[in-house]
N, C-alpha and C positions, 0 to 999 in steps of 0.2 A: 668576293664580297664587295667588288669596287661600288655597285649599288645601292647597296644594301643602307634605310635610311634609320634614324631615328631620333624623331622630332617633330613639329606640327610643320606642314607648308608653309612657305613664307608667296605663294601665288609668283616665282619667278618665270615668266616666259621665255626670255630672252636665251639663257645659258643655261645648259646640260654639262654632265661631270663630262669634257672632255668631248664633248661634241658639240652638236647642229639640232633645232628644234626644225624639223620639217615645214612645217604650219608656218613658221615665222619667215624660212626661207624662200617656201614656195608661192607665197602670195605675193603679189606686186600692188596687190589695190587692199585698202582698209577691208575686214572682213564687214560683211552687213550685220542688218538687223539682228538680235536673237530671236529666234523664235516665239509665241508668244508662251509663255507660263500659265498652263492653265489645266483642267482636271487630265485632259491624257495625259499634259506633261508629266502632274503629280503623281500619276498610276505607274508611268513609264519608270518616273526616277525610282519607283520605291519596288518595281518589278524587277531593277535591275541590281538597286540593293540587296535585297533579297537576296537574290541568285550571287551573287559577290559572296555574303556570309557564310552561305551554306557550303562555296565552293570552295573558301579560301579563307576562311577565319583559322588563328588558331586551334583551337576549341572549337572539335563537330559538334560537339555539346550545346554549345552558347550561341554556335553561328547557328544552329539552327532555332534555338529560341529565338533569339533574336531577328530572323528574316519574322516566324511566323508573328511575332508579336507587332512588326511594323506594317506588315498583310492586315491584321486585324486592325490597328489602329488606322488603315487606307479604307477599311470595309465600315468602318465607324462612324466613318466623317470625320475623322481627326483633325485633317488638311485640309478641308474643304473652303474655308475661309481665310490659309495662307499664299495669299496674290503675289506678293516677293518672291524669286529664289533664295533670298536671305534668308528672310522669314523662317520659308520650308527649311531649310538648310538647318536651322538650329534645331528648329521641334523635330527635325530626324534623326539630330547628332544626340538630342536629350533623349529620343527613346531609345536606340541603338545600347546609349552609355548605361542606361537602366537595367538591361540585362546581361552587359559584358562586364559588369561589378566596375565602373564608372572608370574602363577602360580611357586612358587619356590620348592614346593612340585613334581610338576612334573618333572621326569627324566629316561630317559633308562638309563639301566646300563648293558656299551658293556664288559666286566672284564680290562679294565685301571686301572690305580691308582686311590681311591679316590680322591676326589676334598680336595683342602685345604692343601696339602703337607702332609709327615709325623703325626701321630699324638702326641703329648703335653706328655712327663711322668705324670702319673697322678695314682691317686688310684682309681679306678670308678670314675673318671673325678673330683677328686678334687684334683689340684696341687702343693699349698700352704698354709699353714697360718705361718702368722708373726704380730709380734708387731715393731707399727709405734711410734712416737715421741709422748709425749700426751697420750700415752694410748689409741691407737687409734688399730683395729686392722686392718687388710688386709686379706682377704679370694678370692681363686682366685681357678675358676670352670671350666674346658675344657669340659669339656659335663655332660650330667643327663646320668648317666649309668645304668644298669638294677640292682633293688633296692640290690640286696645279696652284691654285689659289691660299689653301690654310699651310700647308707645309711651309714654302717658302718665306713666310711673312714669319712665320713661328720660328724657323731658324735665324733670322735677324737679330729677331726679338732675344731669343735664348742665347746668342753668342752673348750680346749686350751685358746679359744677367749672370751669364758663369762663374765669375768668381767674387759675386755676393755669398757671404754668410747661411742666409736663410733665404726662403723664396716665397711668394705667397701669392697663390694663383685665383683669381675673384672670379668666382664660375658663380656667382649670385643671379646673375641676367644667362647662363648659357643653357640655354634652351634646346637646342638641338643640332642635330649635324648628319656625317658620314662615320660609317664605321671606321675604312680606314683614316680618316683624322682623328678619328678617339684613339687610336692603334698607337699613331704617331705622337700623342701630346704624349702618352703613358708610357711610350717609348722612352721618352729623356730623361725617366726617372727609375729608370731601370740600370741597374750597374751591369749584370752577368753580361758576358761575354758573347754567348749563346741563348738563340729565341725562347722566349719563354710564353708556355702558352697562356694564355690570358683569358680566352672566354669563349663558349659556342654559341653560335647561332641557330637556332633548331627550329627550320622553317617547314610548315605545311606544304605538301605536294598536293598543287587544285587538284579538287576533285575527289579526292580520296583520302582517306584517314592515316595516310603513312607520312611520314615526314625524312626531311634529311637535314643532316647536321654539318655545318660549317667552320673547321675551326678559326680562331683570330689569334694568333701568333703576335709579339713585339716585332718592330723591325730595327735596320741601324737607323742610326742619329746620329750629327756630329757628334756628340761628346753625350754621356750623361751626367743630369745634374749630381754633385756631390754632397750639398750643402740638403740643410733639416728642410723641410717640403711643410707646405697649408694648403690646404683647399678650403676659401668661403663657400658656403653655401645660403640658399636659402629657398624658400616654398616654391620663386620661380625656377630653381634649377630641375630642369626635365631632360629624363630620356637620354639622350648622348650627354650630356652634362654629368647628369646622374650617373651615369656607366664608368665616367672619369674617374666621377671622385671616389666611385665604388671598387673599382678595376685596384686604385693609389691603396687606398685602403686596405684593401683584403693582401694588397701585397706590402702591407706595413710600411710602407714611403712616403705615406701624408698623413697628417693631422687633421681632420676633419673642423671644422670651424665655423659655426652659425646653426640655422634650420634644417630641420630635417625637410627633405627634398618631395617632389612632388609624388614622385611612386609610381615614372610609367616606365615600362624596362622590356616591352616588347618591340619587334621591328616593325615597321610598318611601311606599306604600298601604297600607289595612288591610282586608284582605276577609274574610269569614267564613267559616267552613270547615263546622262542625256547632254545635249548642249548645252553648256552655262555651269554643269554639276560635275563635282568629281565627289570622291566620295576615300576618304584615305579607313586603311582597317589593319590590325595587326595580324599579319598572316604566318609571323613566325615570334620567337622567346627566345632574351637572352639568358645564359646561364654560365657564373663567373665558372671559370675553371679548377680557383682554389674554394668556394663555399659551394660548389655544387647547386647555387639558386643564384637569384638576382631582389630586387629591389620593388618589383610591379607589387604596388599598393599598400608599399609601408615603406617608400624612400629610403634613400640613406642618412643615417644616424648620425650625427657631429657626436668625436671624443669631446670639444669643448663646445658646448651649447649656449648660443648668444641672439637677441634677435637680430636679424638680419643688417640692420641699419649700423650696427655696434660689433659688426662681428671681425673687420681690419683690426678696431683696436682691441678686442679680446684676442686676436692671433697674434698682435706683436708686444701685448704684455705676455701671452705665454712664449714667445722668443724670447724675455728677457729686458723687454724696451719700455718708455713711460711715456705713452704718446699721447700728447698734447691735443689731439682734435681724434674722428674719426671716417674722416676725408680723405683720400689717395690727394684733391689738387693742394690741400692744408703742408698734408703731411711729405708731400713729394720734395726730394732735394735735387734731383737732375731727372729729366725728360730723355731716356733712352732710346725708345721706338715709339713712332703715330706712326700712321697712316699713311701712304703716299697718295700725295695732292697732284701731282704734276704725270703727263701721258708718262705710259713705259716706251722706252727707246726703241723704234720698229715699228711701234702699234699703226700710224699714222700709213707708213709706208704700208704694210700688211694689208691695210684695206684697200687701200688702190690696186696693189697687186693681186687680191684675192677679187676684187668684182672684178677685172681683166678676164681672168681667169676664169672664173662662173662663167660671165658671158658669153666666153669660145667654147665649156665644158671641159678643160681642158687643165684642170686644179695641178700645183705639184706638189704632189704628194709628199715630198721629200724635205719638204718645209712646215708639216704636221707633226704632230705628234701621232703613235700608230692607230691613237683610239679616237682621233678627229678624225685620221685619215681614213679610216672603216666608216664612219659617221657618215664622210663626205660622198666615198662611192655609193654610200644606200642612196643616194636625196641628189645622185647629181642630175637625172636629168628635171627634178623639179627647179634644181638650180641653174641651171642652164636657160630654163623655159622664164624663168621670172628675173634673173640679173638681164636677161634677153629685153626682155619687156621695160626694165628701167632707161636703157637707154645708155646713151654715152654720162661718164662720172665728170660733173663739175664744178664741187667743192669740196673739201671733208675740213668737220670744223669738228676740235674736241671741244667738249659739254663739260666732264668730270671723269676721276674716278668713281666710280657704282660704292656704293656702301661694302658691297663684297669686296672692293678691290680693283675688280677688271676695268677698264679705259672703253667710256663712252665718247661717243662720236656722232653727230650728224651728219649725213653724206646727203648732198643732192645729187641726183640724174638727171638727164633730161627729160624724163616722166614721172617721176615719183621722189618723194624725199625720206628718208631711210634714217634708223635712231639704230648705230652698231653699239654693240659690247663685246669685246677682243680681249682677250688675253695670252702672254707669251711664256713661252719655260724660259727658264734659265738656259737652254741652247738655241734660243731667237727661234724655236721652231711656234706656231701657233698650235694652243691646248684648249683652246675657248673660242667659239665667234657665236654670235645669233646678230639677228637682223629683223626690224618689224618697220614695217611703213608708217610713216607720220603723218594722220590725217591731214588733208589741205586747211590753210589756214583762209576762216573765211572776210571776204571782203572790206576792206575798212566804208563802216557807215558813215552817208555824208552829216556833218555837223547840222543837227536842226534846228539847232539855236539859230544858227544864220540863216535860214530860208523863211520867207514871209509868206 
């Protein structure tokens, strides 16, 4: 299930769960032009649509409504007058959504900005913890990020919070993730002793109408939480969000708190359509282990029902408290876990040693983690052919931690200049790297104010 996603794309290039994006690390020069957008493009993308749905949608039922109904609206002129791939991108996610009963899993993706604005500082999408009045504490999740990155930041966070009273986890903004980090958050509010199964995944076999089921099991945790459990919710909470507060629920460990959720509860894939398009579709369904269903298209229900803006302090009057504002920065008494701001210890050093390395072809393995290190044998000799091409390494400047977490980096070569994102386990081995070229910067203009 290490793959396995649920939630809208967020357009990352850079970082794979635990691997290398080929594309990023084989090119040594900016990719060109795109090609231009225009009526074959629109035939092409929506031919490939098509064949996607029919192949791999949940539902032979709907995938195949659905291919023929976006044929018909190609045979119509529907697109005929959408010049963007944005554009197209939407009017094929609205009609797609029309017949998949306004599937949220479904969507093209024309290269726009992600939905949802900028994303949240976070460490693998854990943004905060603090202590409330009471002894109460606050944990606040911006998404389930791929485990090397969300685990680790999570266990900080949860030592920090263990022996608060009450806990209150603000999944209002957590939109989406990995299964196993949904595994893991549900994990620490689990006592038994022993795996408890939690929920299947019952994914489409392309091509055919048979399907195979997945189970997801809890795993260990340091410690699990003792103290009474919340979960905010509200209408942005989607998909792996959803599965959380749903997973807490069904196994009686949280108290539901705010909006009922948005109601998407299928998994979903990302396949590619034409250059520029991909196209994400739900090719399999969760189903809790103790209700026997899930959540797609009626969310999850709060025991205490509050709008979203009001729903901290409806959670900590039902703990017993009488709070004063309904703000986490209002209401906070100590600052437990941000973010880390500053490189991770190694990252600096890893990259030197990692283009050394590329360059001769000659990686050590022994220094990955096993599913970077599989990652890396597929792609080395494209790596080889393009650290080759960069040339000899002449600076590495870090830039930031990325919103997810990982430590970015500029690297110059002596042919090209490079934008890394690295990240390490907790045994200094590397579980993340990508690499994309940084267009050349152009020429500084002479001042024309001063020429006569």
């Amino acid at each position: 299930m290490a793959t396995t996603k649920l939630g809208r794309s967020v357009g990352v290039v850079s970082l794979a769960v635990a691997g290398l994006i080929s594309g990023s690390f084989a090119r040594a020069q900016p990719p060109g032009p795109p090609p231009p957008f225009d009526a074959a493009a629109r035939s092409a993308a929506v031919a490939s649509a098509a064949a996607a749905f029919r192949s791999r949608y949940v539902s032979p039922e709907l995938g195949e409504r659905a291919a023929a109904a976006i044929e018909t609206e190609l045979k119509n002129g529907s697109y005929e007058n959408l010049a963007s791939p944005q554009a197209f991108a939407d009017k094929l996610t609205a009609d797609l959504r029309a017949v998949t009963n306004n599937d949220q899993h479904v969507q093209v993706l024309g290269g726009g900005p992600p939905p949802g604005g900028p994303p949240v500082r976070s460490e693998g999408g854990v943004v905060r913890a603090d202590r409330l009045a009471g002894n109460v504490g606050y944990l606040q999740v911006a998404s389930l990020g791929p485990p090397p990155l969300f685990n680790p930041a999570l266990d900080r966070a949860m030592a920090a919070l263990k022996d608060t009273k009450a806990l209150i986890v603000d999944a209002r903004d957590l939109a989406g993730g990995t299964v196993p980090s949904v595994t893991y958050l549900v994990s620490y509010f689990i006592k038994s002793d022993k795996p408890v199964h939690l929920s299947d995944i019952v994914s489409r076999t392309p091509g055919t109408e048979s399907y195979t089921t997945d189970e997801i099991w809890s795993v260990p945790t340091p410690f699990a939480y003792a103290g009474k459990a919340y979960v905010l919710t509200s209408r942005r909470t989607l998909s792996a969000g959803e599965m959380f507060a749903y997973d807490v629920q069904a196994l009686k460990r949280a108290t539901i708190v705010g909006e009922t959720t948005a109601g998407a509860a299928n998994a979903a894939a990302v396949v590619p359509l034409i250059p520029g398009l991909a196209l994400m579709l739900s090719g399999g369904r969760t189903q809790n282990a103790i209700t026997g269903t899930n959540w797609e298209g009626v969310g999850v229900k709060p025991e205490v029902a509050a709008p979203s803006a009001d729903a901290l302090k409806a959670a900590l009057e039902h703990a017993g408290q009488k709070p004063r504002a309904t703000d986490i920065e209002t209401l906070s008494q100590a600052r437990l876990f941000a973010p880390r701001s500053t490189p991770q210890p190694g990252t600096e050093a890893a990259v030197r040693r990692m283009s050394e390395e590329n360059a001769r072809g000659e990686p050590n393995y022994d220094l990955m983690s096993p599913e970077m290190a599989q990652a890396t044998r597929a792609q080395l000799d494209g790596l080889k052919r393009a650290f080759s091409n960069f040339g000899e390494l002449k600076t590495v400047k870090f830039i930031e931690v990325d919103p997810q977490g990982a430590d970015t980096y500029e690297v110059e070569y002596a042919n090209a200049t490079t934008r890394w994102t690295i990240l390490l386990g907790p045994d200094g081995k590397t579980v993340m790297a990508g690499v994309r070229p940084v267009p050349p910067r152009p020429p500084p203009q002479p001042d024309q104010s001063s020429q006569r």
